[in-house]
KOLNUKOL-591659 format. One record per atom (N, C-alpha, C, O): y, x, z negated; residue in three letters. Coordinates in Angstrom, 1 decimal. Layout:
BEGIN
REC:v:u:w:aa
REC:Y:X:Z:ALA
...
// end
This chain:
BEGIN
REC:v:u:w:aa
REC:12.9:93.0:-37.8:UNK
REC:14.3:92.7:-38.1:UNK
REC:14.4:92.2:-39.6:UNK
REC:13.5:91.6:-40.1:UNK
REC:15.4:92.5:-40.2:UNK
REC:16.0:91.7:-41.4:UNK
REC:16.1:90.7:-41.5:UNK
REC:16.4:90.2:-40.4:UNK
REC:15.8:89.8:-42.7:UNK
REC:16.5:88.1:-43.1:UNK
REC:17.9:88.3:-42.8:UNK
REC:18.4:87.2:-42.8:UNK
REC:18.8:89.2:-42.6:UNK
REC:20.3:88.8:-42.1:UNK
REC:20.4:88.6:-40.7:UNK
REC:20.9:87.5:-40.3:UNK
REC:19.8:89.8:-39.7:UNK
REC:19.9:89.6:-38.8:UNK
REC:19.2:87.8:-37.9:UNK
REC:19.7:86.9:-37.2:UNK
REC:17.8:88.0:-38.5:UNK
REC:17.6:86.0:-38.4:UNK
REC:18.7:85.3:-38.6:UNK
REC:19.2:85.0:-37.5:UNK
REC:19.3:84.9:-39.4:UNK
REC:20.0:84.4:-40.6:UNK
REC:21.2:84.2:-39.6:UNK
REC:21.5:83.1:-39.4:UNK
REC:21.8:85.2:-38.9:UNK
REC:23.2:85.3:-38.1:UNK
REC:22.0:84.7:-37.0:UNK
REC:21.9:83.6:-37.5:UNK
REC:21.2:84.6:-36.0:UNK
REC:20.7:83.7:-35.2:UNK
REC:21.0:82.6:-35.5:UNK
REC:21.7:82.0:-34.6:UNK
REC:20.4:81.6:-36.8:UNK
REC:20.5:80.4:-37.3:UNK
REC:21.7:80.0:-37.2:UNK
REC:21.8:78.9:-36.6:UNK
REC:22.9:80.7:-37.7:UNK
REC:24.0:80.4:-37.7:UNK
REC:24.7:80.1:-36.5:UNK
REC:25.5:79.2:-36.2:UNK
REC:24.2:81.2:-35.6:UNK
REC:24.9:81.5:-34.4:UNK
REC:24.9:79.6:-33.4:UNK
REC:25.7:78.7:-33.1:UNK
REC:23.3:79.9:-33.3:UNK
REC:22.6:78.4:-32.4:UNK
REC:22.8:77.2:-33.0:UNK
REC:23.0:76.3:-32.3:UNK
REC:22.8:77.0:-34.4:UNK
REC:23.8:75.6:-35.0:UNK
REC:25.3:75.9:-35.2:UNK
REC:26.0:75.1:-35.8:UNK
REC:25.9:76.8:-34.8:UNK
REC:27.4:76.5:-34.6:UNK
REC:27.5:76.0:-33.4:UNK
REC:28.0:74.9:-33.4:UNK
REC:27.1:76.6:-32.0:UNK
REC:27.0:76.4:-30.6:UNK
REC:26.3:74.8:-30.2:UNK
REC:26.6:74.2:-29.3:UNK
REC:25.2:74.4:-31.3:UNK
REC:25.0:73.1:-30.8:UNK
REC:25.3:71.6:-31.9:UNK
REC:24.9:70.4:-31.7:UNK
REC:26.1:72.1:-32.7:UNK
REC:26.5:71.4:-33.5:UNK
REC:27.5:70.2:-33.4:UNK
REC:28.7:70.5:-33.2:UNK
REC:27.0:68.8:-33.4:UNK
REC:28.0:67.9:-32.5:UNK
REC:29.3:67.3:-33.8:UNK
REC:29.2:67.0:-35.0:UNK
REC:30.3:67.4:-33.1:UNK
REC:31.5:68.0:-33.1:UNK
REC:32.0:66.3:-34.2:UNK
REC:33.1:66.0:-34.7:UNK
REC:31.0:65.8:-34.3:UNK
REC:31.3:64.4:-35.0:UNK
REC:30.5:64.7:-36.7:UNK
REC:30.2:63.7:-37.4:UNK
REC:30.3:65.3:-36.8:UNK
REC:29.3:66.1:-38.1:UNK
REC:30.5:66.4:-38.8:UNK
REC:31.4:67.2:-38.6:UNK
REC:30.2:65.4:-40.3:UNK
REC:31.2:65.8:-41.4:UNK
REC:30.7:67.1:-42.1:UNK
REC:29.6:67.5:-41.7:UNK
REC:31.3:67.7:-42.9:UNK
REC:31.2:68.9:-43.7:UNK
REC:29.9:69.0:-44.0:UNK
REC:29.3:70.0:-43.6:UNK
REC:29.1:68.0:-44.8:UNK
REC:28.0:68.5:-45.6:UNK
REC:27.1:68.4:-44.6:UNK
REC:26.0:69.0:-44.6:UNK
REC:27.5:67.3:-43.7:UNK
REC:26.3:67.6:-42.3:UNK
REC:26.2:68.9:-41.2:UNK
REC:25.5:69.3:-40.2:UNK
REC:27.1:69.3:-41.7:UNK
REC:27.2:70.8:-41.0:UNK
REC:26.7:71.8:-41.5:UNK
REC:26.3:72.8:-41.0:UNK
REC:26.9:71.4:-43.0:UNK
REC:26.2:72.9:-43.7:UNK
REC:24.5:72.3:-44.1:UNK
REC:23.7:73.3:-44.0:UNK
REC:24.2:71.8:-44.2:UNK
REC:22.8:71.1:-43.7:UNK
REC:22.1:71.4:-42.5:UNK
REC:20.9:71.5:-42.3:UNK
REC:23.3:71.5:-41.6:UNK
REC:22.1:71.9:-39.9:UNK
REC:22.3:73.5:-40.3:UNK
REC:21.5:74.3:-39.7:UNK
REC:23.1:73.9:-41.0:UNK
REC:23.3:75.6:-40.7:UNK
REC:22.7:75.8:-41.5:UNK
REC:22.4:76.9:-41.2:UNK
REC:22.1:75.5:-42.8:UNK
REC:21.5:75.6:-43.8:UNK
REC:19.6:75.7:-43.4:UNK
REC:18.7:76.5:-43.6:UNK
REC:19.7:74.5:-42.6:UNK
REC:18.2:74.2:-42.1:UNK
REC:18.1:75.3:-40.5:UNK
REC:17.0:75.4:-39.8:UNK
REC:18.7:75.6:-40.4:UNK
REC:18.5:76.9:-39.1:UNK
REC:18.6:77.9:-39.6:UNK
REC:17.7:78.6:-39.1:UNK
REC:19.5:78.6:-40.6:UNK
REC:19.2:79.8:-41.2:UNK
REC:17.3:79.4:-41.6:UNK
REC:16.3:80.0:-41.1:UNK
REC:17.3:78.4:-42.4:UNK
REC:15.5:78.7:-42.5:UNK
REC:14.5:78.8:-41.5:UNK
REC:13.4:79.3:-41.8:UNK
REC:14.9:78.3:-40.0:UNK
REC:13.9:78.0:-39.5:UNK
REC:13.7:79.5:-39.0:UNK
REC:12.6:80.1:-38.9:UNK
REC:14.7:79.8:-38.6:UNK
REC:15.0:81.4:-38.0:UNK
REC:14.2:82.3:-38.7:UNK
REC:13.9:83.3:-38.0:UNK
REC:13.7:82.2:-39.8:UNK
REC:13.4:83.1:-40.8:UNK
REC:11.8:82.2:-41.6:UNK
REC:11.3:82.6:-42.6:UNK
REC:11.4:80.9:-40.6:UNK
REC:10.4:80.5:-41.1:UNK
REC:8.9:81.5:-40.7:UNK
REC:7.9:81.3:-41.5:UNK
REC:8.6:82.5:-39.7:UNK
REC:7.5:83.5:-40.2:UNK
REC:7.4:84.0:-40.6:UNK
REC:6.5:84.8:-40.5:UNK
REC:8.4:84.0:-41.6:UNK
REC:8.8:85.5:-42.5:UNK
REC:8.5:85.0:-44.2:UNK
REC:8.5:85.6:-45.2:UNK
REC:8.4:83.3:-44.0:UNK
REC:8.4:82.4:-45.8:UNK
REC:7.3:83.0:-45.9:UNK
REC:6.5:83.2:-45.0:UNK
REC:7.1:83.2:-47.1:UNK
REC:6.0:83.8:-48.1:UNK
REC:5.3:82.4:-48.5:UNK
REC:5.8:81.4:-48.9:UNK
REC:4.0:82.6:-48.3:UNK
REC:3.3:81.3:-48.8:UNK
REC:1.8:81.7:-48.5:UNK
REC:1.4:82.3:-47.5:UNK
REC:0.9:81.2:-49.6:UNK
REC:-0.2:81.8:-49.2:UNK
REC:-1.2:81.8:-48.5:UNK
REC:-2.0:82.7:-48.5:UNK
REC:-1.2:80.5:-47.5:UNK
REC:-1.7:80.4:-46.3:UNK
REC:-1.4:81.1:-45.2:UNK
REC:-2.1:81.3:-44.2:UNK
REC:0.2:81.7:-45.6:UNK
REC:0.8:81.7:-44.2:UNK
REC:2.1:82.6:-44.6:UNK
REC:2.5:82.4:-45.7:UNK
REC:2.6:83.5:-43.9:UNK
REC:3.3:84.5:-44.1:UNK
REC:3.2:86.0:-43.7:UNK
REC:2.5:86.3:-42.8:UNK
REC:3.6:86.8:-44.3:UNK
REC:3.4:88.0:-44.5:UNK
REC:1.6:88.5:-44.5:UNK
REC:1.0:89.2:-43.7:UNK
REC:1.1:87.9:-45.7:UNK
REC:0.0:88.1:-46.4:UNK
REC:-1.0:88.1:-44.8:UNK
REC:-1.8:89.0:-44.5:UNK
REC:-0.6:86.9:-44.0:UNK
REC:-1.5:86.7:-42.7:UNK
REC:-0.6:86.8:-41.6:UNK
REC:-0.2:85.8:-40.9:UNK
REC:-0.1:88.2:-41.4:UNK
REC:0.7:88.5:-40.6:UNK
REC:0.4:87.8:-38.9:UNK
REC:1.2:87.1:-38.2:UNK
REC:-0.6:88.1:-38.7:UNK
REC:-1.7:87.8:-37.1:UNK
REC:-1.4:86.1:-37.1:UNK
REC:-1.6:85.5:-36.1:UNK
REC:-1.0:85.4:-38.2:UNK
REC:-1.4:84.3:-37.9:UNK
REC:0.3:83.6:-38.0:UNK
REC:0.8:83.1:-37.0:UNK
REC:0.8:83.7:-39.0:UNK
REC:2.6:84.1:-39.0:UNK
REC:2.8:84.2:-37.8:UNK
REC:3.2:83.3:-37.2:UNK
REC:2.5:85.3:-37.3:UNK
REC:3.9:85.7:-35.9:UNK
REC:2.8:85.4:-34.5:UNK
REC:2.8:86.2:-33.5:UNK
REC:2.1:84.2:-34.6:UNK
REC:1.0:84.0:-33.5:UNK
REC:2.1:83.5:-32.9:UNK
REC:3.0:83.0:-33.6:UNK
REC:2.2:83.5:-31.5:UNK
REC:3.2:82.4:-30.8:UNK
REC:2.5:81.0:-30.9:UNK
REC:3.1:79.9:-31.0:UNK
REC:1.3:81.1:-30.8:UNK
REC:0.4:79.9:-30.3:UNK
REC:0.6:79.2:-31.3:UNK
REC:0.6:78.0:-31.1:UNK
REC:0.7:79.7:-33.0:UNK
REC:0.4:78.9:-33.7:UNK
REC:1.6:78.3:-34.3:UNK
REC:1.6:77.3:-34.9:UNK
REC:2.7:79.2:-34.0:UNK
REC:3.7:78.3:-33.9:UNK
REC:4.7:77.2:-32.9:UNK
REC:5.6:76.4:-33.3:UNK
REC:4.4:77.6:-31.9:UNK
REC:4.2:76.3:-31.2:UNK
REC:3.6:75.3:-31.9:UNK
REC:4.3:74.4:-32.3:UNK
REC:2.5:75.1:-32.3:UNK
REC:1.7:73.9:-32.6:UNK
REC:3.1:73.3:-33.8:UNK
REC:3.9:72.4:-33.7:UNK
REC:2.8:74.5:-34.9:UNK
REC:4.0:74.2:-36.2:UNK
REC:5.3:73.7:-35.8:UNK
REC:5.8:73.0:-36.6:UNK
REC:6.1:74.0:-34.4:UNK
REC:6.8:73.1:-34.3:UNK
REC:7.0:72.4:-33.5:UNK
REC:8.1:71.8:-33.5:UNK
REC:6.0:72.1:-32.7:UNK
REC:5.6:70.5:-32.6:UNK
REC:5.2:69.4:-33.5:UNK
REC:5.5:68.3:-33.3:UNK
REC:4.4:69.8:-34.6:UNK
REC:4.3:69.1:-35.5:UNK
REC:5.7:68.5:-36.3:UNK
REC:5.8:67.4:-36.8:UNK
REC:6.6:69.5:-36.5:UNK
REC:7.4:69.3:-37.0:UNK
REC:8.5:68.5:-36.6:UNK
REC:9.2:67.9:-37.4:UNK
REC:8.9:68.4:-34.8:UNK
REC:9.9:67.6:-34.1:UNK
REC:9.1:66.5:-33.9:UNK
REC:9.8:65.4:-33.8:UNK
REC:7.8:66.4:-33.9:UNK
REC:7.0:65.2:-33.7:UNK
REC:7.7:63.7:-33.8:UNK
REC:7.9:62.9:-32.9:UNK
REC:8.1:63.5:-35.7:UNK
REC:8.6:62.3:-36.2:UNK
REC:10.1:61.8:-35.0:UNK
REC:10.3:60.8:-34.4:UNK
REC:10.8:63.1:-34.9:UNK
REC:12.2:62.7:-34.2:UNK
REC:12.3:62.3:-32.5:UNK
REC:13.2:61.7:-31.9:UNK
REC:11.0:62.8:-32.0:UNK
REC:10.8:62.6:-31.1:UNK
REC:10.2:61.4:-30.4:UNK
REC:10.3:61.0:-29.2:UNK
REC:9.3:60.7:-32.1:UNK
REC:9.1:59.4:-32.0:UNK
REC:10.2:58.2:-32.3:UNK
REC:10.3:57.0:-32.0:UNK
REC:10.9:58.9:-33.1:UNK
REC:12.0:57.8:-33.6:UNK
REC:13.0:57.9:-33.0:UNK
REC:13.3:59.1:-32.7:UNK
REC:13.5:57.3:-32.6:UNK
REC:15.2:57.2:-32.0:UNK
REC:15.9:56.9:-33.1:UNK
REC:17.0:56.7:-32.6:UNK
REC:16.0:56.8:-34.4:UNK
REC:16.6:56.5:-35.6:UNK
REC:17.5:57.6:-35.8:UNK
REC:18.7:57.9:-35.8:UNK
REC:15.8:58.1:-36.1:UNK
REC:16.0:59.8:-36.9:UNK
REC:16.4:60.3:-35.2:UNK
REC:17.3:59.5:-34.9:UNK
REC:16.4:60.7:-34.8:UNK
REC:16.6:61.6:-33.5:UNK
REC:18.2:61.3:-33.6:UNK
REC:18.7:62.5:-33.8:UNK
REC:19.0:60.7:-33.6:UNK
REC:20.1:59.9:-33.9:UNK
REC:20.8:60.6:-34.9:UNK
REC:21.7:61.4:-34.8:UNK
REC:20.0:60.2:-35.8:UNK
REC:20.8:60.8:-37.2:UNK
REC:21.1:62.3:-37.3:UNK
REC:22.0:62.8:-38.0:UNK
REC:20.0:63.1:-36.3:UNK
REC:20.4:64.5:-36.7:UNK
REC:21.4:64.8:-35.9:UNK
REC:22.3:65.5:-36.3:UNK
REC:21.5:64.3:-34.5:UNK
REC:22.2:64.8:-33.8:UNK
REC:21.6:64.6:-32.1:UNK
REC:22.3:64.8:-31.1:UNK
REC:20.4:64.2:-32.1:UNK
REC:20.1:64.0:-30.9:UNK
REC:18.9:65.6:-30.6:UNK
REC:18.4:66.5:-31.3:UNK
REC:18.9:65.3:-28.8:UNK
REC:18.2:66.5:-28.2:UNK
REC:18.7:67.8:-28.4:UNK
REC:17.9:68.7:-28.7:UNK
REC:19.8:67.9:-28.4:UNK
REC:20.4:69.4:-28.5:UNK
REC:19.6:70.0:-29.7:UNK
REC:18.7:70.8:-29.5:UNK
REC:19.9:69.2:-31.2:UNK
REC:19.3:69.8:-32.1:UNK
REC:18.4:69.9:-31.9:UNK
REC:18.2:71.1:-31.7:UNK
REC:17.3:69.3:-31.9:UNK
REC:15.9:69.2:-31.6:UNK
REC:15.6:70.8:-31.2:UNK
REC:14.9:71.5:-31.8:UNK
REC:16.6:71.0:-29.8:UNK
REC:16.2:72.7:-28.9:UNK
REC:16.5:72.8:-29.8:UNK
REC:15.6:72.8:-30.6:UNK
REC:17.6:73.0:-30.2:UNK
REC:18.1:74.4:-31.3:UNK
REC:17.1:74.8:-32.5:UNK
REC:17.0:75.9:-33.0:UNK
REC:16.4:73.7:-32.8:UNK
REC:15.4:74.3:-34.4:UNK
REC:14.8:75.0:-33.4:UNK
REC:15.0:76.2:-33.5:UNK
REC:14.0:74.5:-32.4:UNK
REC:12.7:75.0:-31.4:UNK
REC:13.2:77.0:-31.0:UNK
REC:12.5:78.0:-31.1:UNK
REC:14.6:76.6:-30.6:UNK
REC:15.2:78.2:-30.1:UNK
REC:15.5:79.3:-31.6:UNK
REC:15.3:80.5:-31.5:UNK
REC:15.8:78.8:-32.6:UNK
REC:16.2:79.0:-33.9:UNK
REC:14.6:79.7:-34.3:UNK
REC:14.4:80.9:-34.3:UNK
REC:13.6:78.6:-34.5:UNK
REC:12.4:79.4:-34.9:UNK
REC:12.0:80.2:-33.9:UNK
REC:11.8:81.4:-34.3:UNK
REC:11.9:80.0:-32.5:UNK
REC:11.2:81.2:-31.6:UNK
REC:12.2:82.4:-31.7:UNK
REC:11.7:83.5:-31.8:UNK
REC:13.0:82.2:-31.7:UNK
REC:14.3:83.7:-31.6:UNK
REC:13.2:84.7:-32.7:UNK
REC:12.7:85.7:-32.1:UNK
REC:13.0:84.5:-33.8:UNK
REC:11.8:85.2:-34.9:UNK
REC:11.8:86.2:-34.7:UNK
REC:12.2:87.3:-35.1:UNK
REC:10.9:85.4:-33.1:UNK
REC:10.0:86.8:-32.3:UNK
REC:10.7:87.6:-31.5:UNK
REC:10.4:88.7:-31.2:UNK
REC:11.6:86.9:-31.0:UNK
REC:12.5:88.1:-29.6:UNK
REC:12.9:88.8:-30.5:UNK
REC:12.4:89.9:-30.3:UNK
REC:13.6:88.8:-31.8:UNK
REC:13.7:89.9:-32.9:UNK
REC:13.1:90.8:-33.6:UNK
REC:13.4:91.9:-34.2:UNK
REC:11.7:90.1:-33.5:UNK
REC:10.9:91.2:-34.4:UNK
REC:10.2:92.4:-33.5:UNK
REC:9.5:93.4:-33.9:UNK
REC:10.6:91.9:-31.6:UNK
REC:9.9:92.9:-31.0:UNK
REC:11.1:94.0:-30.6:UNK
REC:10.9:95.2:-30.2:UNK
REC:12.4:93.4:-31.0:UNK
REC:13.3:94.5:-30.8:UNK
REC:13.1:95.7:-32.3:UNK
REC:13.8:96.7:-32.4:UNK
// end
C-alpha cells in the first residue's frame, strides 16, 4: 500500500477514538502521531525499514516495538491521563498493526 492509504488509517482510528475534551493542538498531535505510527514499517532508518524488509514487517518484532513503546503509559497513570487514557493506547497499537492488514491487501 501507499503512505496515503496508511495515513487515511491514522486519521480514520484517531478521529474515532479521540476524546471529545481534546483542544485543537491536542488533536492534531494524536492525528499527527497516528498518521506516523500507521506508516512506522515503512520509516526509513538504517537498522530498520525498507533496507531490512524481513525484519520491518516481522509481526513479532513489532509487537515487541510496541510494547516497548506503551510500556511508560502503562506504568504511569500521569501520562496515561494526559494522552487520553486506554482508548488511545489501542488506537496507536491498532494504527501500527493496520501496516500489515494493508500491505497484504
Amino acid at each position: 500500500m501507499t503512505f496515503v492509504a496508511h495515513s487515511i488509517i491514522g486519521v480514520t482510528v484517531a478521529t474515532i477514538i479521540m476524546p471529545k475534551t481534546f483542544k485543537v493542538y491536542q488533536k492534531s498531535i494524536l492525528v499527527g502521531s497516528f498518521i506516523i505510527l500507521a506508516n512506522m514499517p515503512d520509516l526509513t532508518h538504517p537498522r530498520y525499514g525498507h533496507e531490512l524488509y524481513y525484519l520491518s514487517h516481522s509481526i513479532f518484532v513489532n509487537l515487541i516495538l510496541i510494547l516497548i513503546a506503551v510500556m511508560p503509559f502503562l506504568l504511569s497513570e500521569e501520562l496515561r491521563n494526559r494522552i487520553g487514557g486506554f482508548p488511545v493506547l489501542i488506537g496507536c497499537a491498532v494504527c501500527w498493526l493496520s501496516h500489515f492488514l494493508l500491505d497484504s491487501m
